[in-house]
C-alpha positions as semicolon CSV with decimal commas, in nm:
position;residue;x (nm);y (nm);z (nm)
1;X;-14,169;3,578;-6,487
2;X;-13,867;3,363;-6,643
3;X;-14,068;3,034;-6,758
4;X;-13,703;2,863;-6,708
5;X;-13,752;2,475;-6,593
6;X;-14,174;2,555;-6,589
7;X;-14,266;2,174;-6,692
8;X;-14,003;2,007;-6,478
9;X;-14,088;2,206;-6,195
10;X;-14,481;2,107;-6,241
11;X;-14,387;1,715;-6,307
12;X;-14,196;1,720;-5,976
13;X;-14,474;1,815;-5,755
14;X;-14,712;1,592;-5,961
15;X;-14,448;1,277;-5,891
16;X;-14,463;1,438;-5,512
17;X;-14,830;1,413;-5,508
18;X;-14,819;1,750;-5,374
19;X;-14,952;2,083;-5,520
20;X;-14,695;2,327;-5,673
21;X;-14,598;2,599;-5,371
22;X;-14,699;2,904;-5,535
23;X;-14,402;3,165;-5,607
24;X;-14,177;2,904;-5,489
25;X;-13,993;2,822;-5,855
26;X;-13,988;3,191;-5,947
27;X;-13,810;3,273;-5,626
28;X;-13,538;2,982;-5,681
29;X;-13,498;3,093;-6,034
30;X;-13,442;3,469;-5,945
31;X;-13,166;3,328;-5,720
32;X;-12,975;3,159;-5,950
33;X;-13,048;3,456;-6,192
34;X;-12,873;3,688;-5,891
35;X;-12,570;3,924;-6,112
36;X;-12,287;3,828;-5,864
37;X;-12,317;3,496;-6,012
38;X;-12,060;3,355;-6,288
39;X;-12,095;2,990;-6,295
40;X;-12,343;2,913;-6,077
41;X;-12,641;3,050;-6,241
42;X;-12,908;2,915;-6,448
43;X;-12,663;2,759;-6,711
44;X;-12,511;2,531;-6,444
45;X;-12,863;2,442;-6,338
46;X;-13,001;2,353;-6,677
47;X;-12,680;2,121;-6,708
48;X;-12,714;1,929;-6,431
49;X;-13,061;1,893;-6,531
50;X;-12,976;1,748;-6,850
51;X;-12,680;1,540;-6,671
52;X;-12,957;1,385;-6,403
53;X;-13,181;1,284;-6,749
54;X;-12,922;1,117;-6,886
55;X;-12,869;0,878;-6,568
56;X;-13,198;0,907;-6,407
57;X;-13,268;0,509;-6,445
58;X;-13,036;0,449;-6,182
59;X;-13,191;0,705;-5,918
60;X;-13,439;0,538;-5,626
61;X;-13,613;0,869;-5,573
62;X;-13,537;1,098;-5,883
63;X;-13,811;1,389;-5,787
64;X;-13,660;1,432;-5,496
65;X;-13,266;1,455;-5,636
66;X;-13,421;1,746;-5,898
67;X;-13,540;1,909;-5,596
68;X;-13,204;1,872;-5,446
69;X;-13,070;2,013;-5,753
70;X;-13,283;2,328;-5,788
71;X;-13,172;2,449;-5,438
72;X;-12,812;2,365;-5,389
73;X;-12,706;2,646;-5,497
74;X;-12,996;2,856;-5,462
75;X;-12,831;3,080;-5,153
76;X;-12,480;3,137;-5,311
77;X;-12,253;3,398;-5,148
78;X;-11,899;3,372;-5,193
79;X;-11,781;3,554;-4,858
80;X;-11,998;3,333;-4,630
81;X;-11,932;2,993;-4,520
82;X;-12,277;2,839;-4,504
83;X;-12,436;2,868;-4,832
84;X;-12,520;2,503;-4,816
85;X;-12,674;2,485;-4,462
86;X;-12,888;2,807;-4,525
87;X;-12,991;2,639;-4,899
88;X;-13,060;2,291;-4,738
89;X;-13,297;2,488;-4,461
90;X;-13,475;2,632;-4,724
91;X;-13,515;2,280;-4,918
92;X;-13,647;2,111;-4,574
93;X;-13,881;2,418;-4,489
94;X;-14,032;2,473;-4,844
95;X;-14,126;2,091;-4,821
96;X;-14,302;2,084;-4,518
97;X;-14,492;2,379;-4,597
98;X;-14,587;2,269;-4,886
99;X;-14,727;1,919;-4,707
100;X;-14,441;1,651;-4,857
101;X;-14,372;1,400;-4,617
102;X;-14,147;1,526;-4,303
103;X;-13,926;1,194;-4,446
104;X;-13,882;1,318;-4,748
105;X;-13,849;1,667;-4,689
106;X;-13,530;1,549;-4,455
107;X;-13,348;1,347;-4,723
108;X;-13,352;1,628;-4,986
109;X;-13,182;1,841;-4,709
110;X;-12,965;1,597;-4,646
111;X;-12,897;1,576;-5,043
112;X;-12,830;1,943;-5,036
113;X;-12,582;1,938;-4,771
114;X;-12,450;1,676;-4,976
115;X;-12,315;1,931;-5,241
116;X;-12,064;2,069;-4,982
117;X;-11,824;1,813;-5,130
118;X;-11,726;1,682;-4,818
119;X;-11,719;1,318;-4,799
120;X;-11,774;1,014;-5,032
121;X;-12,149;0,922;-5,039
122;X;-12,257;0,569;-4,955
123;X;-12,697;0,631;-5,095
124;X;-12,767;0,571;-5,442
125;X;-12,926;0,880;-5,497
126;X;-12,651;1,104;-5,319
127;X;-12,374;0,959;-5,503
128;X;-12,586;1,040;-5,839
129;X;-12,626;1,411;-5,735
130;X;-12,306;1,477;-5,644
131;X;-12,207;1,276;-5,991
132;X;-12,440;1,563;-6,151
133;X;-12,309;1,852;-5,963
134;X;-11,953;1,750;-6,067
135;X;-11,981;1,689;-6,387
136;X;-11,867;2,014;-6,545
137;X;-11,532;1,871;-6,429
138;X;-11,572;1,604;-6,717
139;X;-11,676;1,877;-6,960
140;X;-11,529;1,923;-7,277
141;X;-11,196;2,165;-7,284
142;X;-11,368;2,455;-7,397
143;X;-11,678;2,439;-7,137
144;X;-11,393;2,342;-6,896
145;X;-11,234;2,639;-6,963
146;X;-11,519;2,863;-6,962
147;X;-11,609;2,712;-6,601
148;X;-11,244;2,785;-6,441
149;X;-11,265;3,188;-6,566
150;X;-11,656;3,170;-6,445
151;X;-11,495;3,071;-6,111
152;X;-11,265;3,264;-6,111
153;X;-11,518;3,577;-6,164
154;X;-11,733;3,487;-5,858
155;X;-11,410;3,515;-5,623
156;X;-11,312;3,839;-5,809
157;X;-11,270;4,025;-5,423
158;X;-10,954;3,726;-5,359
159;X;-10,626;3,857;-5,463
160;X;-10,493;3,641;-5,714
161;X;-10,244;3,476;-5,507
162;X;-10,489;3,341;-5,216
163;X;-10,700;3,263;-5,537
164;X;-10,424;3,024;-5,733
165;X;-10,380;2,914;-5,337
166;X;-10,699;2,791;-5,273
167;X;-10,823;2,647;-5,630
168;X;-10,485;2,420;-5,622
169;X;-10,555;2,254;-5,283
170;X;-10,961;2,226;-5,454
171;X;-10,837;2,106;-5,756
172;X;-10,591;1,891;-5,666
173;X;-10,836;1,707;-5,366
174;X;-11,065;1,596;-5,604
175;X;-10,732;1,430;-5,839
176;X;-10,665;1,248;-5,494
177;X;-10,968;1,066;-5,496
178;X;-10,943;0,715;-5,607
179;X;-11,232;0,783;-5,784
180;X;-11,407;1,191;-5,905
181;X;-11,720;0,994;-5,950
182;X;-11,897;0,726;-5,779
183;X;-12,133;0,611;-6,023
184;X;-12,069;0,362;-6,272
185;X;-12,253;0,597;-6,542
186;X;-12,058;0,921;-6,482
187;X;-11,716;0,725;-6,411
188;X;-11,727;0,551;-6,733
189;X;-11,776;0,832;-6,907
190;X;-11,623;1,114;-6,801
191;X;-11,363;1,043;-6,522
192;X;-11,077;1,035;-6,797
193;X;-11,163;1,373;-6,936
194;X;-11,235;1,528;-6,568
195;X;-10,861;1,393;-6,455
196;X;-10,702;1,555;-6,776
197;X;-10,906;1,885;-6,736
198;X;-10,786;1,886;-6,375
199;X;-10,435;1,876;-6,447
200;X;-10,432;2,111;-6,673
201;X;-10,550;2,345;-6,480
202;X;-10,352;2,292;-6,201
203;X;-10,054;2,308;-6,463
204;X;-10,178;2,651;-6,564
205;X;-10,194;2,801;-6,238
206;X;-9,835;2,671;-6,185
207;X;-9,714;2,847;-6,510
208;X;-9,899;3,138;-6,341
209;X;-9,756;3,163;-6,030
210;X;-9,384;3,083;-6,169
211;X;-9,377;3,244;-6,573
212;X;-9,071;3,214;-6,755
């Protein structure tokens, strides 16, 4: 059995007040470890985790925004639209089960849900989450770079013109906001780099689509 996130996983449940479900963290990690996956796998995991340690003092509920972080991407399939939903379920079910509060149980569905990129968060600890979950877009060029081909891999089955289609109207949403981050931390510190890494990406999959 991978021993990948072992001591987190145990200090969560001991924050929770709640014993550790048994078979529960191996099954998340063999999920993330699935071969389809590019970027989301265990790499992107570990990085948010050590994203959410470096702003954890601002977090209200931290245990349960690790939780939230260990199954957003947990059920990842590319050609089905409800990843997120069927993830969150699993977060709220696993919970309960396990005897956590019904209350909290509910908000780290809700936090899961939350990764779907969908809105602007208005909760502390959502807005810190989805900070986390975005921050590869602040990465440095070369992890940047190594992200967009990752990507790219896990949508292998869309012909590369739907592909360049789709990733401009993704990438170019998030350069819209008035803000890619809506915590102070992760906004002073990386939404410079995540604007420049944006555009120029979208610039190369302009050069793509029109080459000289």
């Amino acid at each position: 059995m991978s021993a990948f996130g072992r001591d987190r996983w145990e200090a969560i449940w001991y924050a929770l007040r709640t014993a550790e479900p048994p078979g529960l963290r191996a099954r998340l990690v063999a999920c993330w470890d699935e071969p389809h996956r590019a970027y989301h796998t265990l790499q992107h995991l570990q990085e948010c985790f050590d994203r959410l340690d470096e702003a954890v003092a601002a977090a209200e509920r931290p245990a349960e925004i690790e939780l939230a972080l260990w199954f957003h991407d947990a059920i990842y399939d590319t050609r089905a639209p409800d990843s997120e939903e069927r993830s969150a379920r699993w977060a709220r079910q696993s919970l309960v089960e396990a005897g956590v509060a019904v209350e909290a149980a509910r908000r780290v569905e809700a936090l899961v849900l939350a990764t779907k990129h969908s809105g602007i968060p208005d909760d502390p600890d959502t807005r810190i989450l989805i900070d986390v979950d975005l921050s590869i877009l602040g990465a440095g060029p070369d992890r940047y770079a190594e992200y967009e081909r990752q990507v790219r891999k896990e949508y292998s089955w869309v012909p590369e013109d739907g592909f360049r289609a789709a990733r401009r109207r993704i990438l170019s949403s998030f350069l819209t906001r008035p803000r890619i981050y809506g915590t102070e931390w992760f906004h002073d510190r990386l939404e410079t780099r995540a604007r420049d890494n944006l555009e120029s990406a979208l610039r190369s999959l302009e050069a793509a689509e029109n080459p000289i």
